[in-house]
N, C-alpha and C positions, 0 to 999 in steps of 0.2 A: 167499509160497509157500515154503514149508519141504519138504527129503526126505524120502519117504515109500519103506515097506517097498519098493513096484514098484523104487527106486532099487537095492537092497541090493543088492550084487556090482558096480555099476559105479564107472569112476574120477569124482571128482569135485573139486572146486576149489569151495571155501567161502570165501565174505570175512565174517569177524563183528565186530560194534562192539565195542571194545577200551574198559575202562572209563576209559580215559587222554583219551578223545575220541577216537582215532584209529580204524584197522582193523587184526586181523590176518588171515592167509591161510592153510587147510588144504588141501593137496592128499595126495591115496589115496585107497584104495578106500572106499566104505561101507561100513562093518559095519554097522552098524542105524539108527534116526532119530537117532541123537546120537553116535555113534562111527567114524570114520577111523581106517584103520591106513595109515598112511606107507610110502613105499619102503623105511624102514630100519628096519620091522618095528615101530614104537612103536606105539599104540596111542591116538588124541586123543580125548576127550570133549569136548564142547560144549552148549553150552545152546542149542538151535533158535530160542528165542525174539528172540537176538543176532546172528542172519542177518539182513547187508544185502544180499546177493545171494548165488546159485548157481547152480554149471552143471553134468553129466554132459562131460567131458574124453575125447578118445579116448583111447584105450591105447595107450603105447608099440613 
């Protein structure tokens, strides 16, 4: 299950398969099905396809 529009405006924590084998981890808000913007204002793109899991996070 990948994020979907319904999600857009909440916080959320993303773990995606890292092409090294491993995981990396995005936390912020959604912007749309494939973009996070960070506490420090950046901006993360992602491939949905590369979700090993996620959750909606409460807010600060």
């Amino acid at each position: 299950m990948q994020p979907s529009a319904a999600q857009v405006g909440q916080r959320v924590s993303i773990r995606l398969h890292d092409p090294a084998g491993g995981y990396r981890d995005i936390l912020g808000v959604l912007e749309s099905e494939n973009t996070v913007r960070k506490k420090d204002g950046t901006v993360v793109t992602f491939d949905p396809a590369k979700i090993a899991l996620w959750k909606i996070v409460p807010s600060k």
